[in-house]
N, C-alpha and C positions, 0 to 999 in steps of 0.2 A: 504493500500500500504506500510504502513510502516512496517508494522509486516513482508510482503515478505521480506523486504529487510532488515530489521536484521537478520532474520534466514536464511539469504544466505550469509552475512557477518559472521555471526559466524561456519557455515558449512564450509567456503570455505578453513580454514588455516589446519583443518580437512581432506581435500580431499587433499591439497598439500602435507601433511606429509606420504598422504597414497601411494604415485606414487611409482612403483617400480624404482629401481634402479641395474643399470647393471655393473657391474667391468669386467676387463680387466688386467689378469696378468699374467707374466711367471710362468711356471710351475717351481717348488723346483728342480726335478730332469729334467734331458735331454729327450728330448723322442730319441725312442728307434724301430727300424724299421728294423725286422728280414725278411730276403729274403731267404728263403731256397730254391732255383733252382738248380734246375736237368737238367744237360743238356748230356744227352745220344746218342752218331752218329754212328749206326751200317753202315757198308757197306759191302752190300753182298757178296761173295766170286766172283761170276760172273761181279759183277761192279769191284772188284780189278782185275781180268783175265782181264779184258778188257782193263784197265788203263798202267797194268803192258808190254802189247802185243803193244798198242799203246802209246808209251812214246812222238811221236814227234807230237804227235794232243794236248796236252795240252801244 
């Protein structure tokens, strides 16, 4: 019994040294979050004839 338990004593300081370990830090530079949106609104000739003939409905 004794022999288990020294060589779980000596193992143990062993497995504590081996835990990972995790950091947590800001990044050096800024981040950086490009949006290149397109926003294109055709409206057909017919919808403007329409809008243009009916000005007191909107």
């Amino acid at each position: 019994m004794l022999k288990n338990t020294s060589w779980f004593l000596a193992v143990m300081p062993l497995l504590a040294a081996c835990q990972p370990t995790v950091k947590v830090e800001a990044p050096d530079k800024p981040i950086e979050i490009n949006l290149n949106v397109n926003i294109k609104l055709e409206i057909q000739k017919d919808v403007k004839q329409a809008i243009a003939k009916n000005k007191d409905i909107f």
